[in-house]
ROKEKOL-707329 format. One record per atom (N, C-alpha, C): residue number from 1; atom name; x, z, y. Coordinates in steps of 0.001 Angstrom, whole numbers. Example, Ala and Ser with C-alpha at 12.3 -4.5 7.8 and 13.67 -1.06 7.14 Angstrom:
2
resi, name, u, w, v
1, N, 13190, 7800, -5690
1, CA, 12300, 7800, -4500
1, C, 13200, 7800, -3300
2, N, 12850, 7080, -2250
2, CA, 13670, 7140, -1060
2, C, 12900, 7870, 30
//
This chain:
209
resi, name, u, w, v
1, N, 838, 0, -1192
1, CA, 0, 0, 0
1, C, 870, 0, 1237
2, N, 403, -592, 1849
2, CA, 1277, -855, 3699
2, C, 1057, 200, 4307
3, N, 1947, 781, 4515
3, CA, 1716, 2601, 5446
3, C, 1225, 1936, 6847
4, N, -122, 2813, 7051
4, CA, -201, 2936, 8565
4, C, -114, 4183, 9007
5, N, -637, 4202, 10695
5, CA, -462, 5404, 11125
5, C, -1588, 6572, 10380
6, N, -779, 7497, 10296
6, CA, -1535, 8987, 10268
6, C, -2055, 9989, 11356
7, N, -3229, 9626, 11930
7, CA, -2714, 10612, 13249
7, C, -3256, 11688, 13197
8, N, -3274, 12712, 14045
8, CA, -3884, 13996, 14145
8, C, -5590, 14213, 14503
9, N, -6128, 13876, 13772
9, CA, -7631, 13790, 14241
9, C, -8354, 15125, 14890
10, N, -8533, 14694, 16209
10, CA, -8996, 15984, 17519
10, C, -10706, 16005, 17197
11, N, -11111, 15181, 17994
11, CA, -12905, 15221, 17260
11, C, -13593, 14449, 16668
12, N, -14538, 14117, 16468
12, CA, -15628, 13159, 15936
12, C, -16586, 13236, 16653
13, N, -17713, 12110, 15946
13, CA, -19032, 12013, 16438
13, C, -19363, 13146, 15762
14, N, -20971, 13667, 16104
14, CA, -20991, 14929, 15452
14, C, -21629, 15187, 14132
15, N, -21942, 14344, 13460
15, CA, -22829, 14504, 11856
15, C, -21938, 13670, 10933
16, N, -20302, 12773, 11948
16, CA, -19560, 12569, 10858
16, C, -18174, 13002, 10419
17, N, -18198, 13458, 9204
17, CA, -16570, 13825, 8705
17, C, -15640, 13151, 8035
18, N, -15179, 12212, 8726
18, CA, -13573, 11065, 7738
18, C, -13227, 11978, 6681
19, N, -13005, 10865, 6103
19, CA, -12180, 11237, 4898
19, C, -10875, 10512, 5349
20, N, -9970, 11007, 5051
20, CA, -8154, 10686, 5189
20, C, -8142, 9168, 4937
21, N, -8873, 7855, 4411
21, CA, -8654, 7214, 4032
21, C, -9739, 6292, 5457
22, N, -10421, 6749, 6027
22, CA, -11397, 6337, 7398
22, C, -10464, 6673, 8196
23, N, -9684, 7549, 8390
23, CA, -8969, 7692, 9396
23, C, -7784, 6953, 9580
24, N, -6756, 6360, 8412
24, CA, -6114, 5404, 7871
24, C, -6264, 4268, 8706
25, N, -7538, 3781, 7968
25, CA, -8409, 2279, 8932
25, C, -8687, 2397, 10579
26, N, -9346, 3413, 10516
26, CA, -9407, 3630, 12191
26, C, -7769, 3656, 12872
27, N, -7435, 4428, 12622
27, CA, -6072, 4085, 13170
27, C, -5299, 2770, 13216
28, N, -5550, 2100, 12418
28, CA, -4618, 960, 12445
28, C, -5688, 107, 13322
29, N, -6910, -92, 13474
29, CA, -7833, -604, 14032
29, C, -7199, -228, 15510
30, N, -7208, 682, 16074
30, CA, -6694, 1441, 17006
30, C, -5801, 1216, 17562
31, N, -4609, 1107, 16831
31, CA, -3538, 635, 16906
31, C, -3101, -688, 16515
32, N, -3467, -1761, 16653
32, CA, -3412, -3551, 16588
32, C, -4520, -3420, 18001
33, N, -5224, -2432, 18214
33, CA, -6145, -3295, 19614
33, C, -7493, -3945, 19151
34, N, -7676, -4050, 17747
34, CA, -8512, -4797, 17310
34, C, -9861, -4617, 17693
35, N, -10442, -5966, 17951
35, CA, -12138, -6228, 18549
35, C, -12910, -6751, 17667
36, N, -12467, -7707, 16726
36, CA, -12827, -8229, 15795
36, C, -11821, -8320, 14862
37, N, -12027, -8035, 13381
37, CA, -11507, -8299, 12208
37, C, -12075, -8722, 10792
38, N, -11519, -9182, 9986
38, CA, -12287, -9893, 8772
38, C, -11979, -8912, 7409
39, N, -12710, -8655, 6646
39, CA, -12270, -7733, 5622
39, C, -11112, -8140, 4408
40, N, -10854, -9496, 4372
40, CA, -9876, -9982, 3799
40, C, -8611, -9824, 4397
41, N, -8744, -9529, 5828
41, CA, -7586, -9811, 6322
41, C, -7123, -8465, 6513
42, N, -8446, -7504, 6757
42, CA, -7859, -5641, 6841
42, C, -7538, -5490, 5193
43, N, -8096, -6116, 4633
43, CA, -7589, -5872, 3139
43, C, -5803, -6054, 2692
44, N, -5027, -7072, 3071
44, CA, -4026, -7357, 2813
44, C, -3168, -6534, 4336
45, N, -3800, -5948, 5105
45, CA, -3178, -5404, 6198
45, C, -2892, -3942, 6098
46, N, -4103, -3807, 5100
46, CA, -3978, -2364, 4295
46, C, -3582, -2214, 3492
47, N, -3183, -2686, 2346
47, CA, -3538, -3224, 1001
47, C, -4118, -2108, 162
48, N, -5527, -1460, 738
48, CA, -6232, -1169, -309
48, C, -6882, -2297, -1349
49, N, -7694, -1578, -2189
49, CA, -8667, -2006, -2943
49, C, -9727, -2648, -2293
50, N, -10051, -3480, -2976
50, CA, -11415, -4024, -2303
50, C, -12528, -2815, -2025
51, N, -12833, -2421, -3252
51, CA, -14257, -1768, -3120
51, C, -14275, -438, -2456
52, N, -12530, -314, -2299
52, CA, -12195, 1044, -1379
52, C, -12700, 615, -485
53, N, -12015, 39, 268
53, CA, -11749, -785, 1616
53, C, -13750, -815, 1854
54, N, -14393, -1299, 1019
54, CA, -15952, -1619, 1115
54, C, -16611, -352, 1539
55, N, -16109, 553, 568
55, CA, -16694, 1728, 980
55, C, -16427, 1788, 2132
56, N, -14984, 2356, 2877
56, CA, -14848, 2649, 3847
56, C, -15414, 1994, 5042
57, N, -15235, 880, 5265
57, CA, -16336, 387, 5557
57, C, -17605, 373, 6011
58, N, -18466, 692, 4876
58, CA, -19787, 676, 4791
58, C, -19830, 1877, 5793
59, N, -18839, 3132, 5334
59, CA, -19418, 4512, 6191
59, C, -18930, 4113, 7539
60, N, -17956, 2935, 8429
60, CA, -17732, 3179, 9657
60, C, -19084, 2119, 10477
61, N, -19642, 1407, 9332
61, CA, -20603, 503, 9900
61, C, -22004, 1940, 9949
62, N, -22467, 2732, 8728
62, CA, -23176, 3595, 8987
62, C, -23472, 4413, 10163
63, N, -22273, 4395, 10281
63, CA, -21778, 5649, 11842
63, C, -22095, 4923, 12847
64, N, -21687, 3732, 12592
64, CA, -22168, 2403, 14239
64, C, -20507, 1956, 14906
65, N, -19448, 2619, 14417
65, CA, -18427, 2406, 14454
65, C, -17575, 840, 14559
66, N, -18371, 144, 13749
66, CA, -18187, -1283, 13511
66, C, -19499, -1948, 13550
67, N, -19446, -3123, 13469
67, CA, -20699, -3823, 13351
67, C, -20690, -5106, 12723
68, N, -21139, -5298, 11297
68, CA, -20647, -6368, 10477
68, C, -21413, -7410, 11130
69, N, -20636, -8702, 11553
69, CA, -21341, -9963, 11877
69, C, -21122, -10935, 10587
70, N, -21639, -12505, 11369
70, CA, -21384, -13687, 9858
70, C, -20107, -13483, 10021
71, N, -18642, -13281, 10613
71, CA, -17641, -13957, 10191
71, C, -16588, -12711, 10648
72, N, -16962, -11476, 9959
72, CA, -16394, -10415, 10108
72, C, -17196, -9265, 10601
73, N, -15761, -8344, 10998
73, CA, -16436, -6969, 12243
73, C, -16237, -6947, 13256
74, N, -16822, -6176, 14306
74, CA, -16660, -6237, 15446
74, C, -16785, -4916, 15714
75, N, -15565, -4500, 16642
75, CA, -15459, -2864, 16695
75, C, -16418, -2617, 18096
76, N, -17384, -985, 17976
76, CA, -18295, -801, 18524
76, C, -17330, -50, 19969
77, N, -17996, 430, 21051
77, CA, -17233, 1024, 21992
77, C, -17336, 2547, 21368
78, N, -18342, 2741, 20441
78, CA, -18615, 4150, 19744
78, C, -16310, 4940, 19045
79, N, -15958, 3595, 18866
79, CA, -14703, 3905, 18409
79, C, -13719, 4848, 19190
80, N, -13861, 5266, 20638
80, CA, -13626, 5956, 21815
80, C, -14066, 7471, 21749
81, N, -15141, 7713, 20586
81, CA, -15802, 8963, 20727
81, C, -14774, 9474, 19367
82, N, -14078, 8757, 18944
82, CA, -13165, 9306, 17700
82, C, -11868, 9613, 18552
83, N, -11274, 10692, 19091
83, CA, -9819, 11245, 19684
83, C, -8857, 11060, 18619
84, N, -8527, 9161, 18408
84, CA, -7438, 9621, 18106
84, C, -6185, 10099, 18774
85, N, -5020, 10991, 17824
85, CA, -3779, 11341, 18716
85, C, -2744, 10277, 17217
86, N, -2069, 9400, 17608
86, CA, -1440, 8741, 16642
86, C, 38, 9436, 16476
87, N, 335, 9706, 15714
87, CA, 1949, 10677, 15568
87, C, 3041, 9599, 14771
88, N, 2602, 8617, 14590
88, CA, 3889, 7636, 14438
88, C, 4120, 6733, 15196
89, N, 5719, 5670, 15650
89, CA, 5455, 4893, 16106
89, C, 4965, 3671, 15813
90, N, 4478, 2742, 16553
90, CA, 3789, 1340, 16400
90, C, 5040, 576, 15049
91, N, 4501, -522, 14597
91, CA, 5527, -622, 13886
91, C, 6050, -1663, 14880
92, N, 7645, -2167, 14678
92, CA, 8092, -3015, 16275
92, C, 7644, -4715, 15716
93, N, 7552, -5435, 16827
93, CA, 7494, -6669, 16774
93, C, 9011, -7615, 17210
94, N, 9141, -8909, 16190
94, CA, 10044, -9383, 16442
94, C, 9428, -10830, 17357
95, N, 10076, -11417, 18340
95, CA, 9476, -12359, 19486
95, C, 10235, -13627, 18167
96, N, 9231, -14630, 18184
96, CA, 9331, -15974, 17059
96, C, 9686, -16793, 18083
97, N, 8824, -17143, 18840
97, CA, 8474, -18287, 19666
97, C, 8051, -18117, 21143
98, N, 8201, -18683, 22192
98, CA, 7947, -18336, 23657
98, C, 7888, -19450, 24335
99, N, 6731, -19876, 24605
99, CA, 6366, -21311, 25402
99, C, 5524, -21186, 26199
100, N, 4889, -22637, 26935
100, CA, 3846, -22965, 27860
100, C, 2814, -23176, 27105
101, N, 1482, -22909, 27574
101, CA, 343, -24109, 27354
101, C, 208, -24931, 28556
102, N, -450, -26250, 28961
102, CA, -714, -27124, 29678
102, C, -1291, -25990, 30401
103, N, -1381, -26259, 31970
103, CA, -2035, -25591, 32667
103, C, -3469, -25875, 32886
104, N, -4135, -27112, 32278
104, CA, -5090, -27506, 32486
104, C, -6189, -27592, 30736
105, N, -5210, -26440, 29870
105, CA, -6298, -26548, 28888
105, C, -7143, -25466, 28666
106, N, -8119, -25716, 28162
106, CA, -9250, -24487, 28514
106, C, -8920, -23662, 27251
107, N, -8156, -22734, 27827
107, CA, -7733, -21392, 26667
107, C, -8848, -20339, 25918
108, N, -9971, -20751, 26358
108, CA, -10878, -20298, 25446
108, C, -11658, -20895, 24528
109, N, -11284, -22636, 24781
109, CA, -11299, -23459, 23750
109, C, -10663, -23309, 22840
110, N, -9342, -23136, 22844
110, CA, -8395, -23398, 22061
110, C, -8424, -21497, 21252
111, N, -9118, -20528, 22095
111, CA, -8899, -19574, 20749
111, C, -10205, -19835, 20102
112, N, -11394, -20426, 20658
112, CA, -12617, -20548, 19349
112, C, -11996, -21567, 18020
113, N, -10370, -22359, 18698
113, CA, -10442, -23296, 17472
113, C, -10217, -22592, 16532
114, N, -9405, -21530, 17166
114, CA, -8047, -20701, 16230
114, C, -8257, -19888, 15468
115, N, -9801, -19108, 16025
115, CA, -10022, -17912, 15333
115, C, -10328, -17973, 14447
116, N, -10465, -17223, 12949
116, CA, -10963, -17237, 11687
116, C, -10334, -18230, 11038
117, N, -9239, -18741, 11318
117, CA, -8587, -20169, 10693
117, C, -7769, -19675, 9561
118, N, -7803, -20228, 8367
118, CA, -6666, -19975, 7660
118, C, -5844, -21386, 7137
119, N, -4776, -21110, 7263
119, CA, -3995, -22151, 6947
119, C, -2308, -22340, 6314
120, N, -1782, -22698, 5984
120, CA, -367, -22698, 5196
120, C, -314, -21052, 4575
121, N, 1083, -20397, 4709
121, CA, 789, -18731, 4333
121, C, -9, -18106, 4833
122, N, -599, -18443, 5715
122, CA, -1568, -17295, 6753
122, C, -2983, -17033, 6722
123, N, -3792, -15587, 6672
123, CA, -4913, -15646, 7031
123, C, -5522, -14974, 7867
124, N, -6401, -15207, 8099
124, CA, -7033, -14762, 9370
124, C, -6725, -13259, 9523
125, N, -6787, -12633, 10230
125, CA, -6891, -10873, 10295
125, C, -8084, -10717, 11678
126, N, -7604, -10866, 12660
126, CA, -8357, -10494, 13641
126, C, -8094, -11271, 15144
127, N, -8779, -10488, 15874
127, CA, -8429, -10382, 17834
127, C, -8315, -9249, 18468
128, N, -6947, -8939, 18817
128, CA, -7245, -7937, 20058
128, C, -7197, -7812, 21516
129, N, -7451, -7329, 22696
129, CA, -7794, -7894, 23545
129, C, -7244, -6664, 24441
130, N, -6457, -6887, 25304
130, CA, -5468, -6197, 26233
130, C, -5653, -5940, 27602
131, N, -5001, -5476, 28602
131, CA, -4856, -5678, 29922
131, C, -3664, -6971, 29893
132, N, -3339, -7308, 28822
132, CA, -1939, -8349, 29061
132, C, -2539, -9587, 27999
133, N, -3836, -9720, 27576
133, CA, -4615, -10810, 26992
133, C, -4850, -10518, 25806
134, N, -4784, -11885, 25419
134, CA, -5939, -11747, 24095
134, C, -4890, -11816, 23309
135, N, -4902, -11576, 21870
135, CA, -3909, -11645, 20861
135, C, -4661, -12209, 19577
136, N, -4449, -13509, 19046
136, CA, -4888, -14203, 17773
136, C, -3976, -13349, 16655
137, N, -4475, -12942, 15444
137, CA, -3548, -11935, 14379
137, C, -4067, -12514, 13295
138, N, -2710, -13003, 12386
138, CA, -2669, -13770, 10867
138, C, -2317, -12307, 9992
139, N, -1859, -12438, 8762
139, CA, -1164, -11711, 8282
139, C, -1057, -12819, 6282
140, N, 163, -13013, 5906
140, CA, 404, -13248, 4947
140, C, -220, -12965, 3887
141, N, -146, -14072, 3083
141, CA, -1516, -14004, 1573
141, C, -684, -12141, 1018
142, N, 472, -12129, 1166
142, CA, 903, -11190, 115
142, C, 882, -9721, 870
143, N, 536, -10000, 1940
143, CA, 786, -9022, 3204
143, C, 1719, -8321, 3515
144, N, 2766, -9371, 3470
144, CA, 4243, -9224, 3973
144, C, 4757, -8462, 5330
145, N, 3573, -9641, 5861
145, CA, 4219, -10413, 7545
145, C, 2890, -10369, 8204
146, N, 3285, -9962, 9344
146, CA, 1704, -10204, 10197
146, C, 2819, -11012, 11889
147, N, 1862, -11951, 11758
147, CA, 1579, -12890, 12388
147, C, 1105, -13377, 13991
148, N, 1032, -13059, 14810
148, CA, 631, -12759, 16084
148, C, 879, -13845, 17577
149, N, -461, -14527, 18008
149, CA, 326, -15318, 18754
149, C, -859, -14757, 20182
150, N, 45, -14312, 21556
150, CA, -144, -13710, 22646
150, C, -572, -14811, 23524
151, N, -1933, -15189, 24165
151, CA, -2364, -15641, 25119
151, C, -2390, -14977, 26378
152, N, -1470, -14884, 27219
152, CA, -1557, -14283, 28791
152, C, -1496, -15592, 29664
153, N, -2844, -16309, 30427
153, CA, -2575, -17567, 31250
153, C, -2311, -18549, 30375
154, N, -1387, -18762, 31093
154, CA, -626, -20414, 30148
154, C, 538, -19952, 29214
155, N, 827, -18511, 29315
155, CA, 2387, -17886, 28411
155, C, 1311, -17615, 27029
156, N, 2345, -18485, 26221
156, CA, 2230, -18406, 24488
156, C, 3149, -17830, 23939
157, N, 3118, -16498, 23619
157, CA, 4251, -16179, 22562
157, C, 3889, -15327, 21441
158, N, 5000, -16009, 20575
158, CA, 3997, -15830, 18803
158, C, 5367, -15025, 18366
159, N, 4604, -13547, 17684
159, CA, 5869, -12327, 16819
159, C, 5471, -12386, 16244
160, N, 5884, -11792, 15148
160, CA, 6243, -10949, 13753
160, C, 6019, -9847, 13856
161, N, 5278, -8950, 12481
161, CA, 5504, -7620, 12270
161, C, 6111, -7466, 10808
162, N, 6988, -7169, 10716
162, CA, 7414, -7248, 9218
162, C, 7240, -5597, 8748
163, N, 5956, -6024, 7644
163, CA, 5881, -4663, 7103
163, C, 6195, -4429, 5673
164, N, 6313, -5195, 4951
164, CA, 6752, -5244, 3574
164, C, 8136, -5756, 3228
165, N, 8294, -7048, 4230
165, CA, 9222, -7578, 4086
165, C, 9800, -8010, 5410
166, N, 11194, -8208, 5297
166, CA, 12153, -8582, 6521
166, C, 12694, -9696, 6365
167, N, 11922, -10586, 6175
167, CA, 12596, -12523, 5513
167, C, 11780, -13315, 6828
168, N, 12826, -13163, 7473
168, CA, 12614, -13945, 8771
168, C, 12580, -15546, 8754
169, N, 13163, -15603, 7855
169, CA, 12927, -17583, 8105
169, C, 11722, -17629, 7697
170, N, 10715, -16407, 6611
170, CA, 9510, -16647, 6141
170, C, 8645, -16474, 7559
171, N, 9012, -15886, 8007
171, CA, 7765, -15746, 9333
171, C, 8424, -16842, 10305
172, N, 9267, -16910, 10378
172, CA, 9749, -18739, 11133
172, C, 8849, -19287, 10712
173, N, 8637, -19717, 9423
173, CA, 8245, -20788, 8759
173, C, 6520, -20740, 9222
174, N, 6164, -19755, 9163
174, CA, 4726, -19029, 9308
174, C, 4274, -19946, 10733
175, N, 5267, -18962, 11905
175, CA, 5106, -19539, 13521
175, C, 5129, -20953, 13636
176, N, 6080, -21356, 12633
176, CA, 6095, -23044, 13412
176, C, 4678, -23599, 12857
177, N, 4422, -22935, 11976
177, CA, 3015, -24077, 11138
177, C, 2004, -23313, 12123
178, N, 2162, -22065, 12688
178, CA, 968, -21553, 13810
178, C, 837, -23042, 14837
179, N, 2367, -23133, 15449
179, CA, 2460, -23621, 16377
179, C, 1809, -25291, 16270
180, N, 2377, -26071, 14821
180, CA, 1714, -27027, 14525
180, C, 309, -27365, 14887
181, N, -533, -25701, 14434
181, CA, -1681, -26275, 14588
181, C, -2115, -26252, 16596
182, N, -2127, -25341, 16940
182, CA, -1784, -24756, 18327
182, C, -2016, -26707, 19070
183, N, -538, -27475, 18925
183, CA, -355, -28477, 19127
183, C, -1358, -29254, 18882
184, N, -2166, -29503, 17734
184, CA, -3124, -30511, 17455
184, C, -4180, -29949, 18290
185, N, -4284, -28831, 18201
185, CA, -5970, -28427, 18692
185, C, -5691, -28790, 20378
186, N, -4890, -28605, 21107
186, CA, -4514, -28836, 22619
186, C, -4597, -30695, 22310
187, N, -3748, -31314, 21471
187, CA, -3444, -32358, 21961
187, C, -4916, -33252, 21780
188, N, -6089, -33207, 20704
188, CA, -7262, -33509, 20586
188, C, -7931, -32799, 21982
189, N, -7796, -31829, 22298
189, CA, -8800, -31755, 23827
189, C, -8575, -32832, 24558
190, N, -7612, -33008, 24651
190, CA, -7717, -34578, 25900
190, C, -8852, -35360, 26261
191, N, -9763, -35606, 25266
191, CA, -11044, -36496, 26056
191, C, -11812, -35422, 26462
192, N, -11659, -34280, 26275
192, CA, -12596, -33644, 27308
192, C, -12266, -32938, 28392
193, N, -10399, -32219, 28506
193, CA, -9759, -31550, 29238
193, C, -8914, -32044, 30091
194, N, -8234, -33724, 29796
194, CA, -7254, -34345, 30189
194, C, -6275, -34041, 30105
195, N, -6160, -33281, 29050
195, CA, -4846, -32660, 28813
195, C, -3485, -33661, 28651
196, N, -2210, -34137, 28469
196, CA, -1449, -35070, 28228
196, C, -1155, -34333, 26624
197, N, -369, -34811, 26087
197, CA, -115, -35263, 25072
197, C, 1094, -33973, 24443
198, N, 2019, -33623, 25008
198, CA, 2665, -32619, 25161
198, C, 2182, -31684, 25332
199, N, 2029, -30588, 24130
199, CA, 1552, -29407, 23970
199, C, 2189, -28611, 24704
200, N, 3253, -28420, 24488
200, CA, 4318, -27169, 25411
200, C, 5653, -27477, 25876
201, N, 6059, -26360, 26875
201, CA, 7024, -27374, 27723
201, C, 8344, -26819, 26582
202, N, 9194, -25955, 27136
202, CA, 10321, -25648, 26276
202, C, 10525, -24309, 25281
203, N, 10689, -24839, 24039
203, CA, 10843, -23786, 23005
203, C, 11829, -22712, 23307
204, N, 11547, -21611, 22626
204, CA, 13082, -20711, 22775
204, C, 12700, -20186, 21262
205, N, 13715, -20427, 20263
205, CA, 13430, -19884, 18999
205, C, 14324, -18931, 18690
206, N, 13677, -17708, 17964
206, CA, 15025, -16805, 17536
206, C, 15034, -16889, 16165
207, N, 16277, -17185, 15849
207, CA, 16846, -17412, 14560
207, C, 17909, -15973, 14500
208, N, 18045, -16546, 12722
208, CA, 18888, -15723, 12044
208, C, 20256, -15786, 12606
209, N, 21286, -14868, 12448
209, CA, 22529, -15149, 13211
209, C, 23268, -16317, 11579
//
């Protein structure tokens, strides 16, 4: 199982009591920022059990905590009445990729293309949503690697969280096929955005030494 945070749980709502394994999920919910997530994708982010994971679940949707839609959850503002205090740190992110988008493409086009997408190693996980933007979140079939590409304006930049594993050309490999798609979905707006043809202006890649 992928350790998340443990934190010190201060209060609750008042008719509910977590179990150590709700508090697990909430926390990491908490901690990614997450607004929306898919249960396949908290599944390999957690790596519980399915029918764990279901349960748990079921009791944060009971509470009103979450709110299951068609194409995932969506975290309630009720999640604020849970104090968490988190006692570990975040796990760190490594920077993949750092580019432009066109200044003229409609960036909320381009995350309805993105969201819920799965494609090459990657699947969907979630969105979280910042004072510094929105954040699209993959995470690996094996749940290695989580995946992350940062919309602030026109600044695109796509990290890594390596939680199982530290095989960086594997999450290279991950970002550039992000970025692949990134590219098609911008370069098809053109008949409706005028976008040109050139997805982004200049790469900066970090490689292995």
């Amino acid at each position: 199982m992928v350790p998340v945070l443990t934190p010190n749980w201060q209060s609750s709502p008042a008719d509910y009591s977590p179990t150590d394994r709700d508090v697990d999920v909430l926390s990491l919910i908490e901690t990614e920022d997450l607004i929306t997530f898919t249960f396949d994708g908290l599944k390999r982010r957690t790596g519980l059990h399915s029918e764990t994971l279901s349960r748990i679940l079921g009791r944060l949707e009971a509470e009103g905590i979450i709110k299951k839609e068609h194409d995932g959850y969506r975290v309630t503002p009720k999640i604020t009445e849970l104090k968490l205090t988190q006692s570990h740190t975040k796990t760190p992110t490594t920077p993949l990729i750092q580019t432009f988008l066109p200044s003229d493409l409609m960036t909320h086009h381009l995350i309805l293309q993105l969201r819920g997408k799965w494609f090459g190693m990657l699947r969907w996980l979630g969105i979280s949503e910042t004072h510094q933007g929105i954040t699209l979140k993959w995470i690996t079939e094996d749940g290695a690697i989580q995946i992350a590409a940062n919309i602030e304006g026109t600044a695109l930049n796509i990290e890594a969280k390596f939680l199982t594993s530290s095989n960086l050309d594997l999450a290279l490999k991950a970002s550039y096929q992000l970025m692949s798609l990134i590219g098609k979905f911008a370069t098809s707006s053109r008949s409706t955005n005028q976008v040109t043809a050139q997805t982004a202006g200049y790469f900066r890649f970090y490689t292995s030494a």
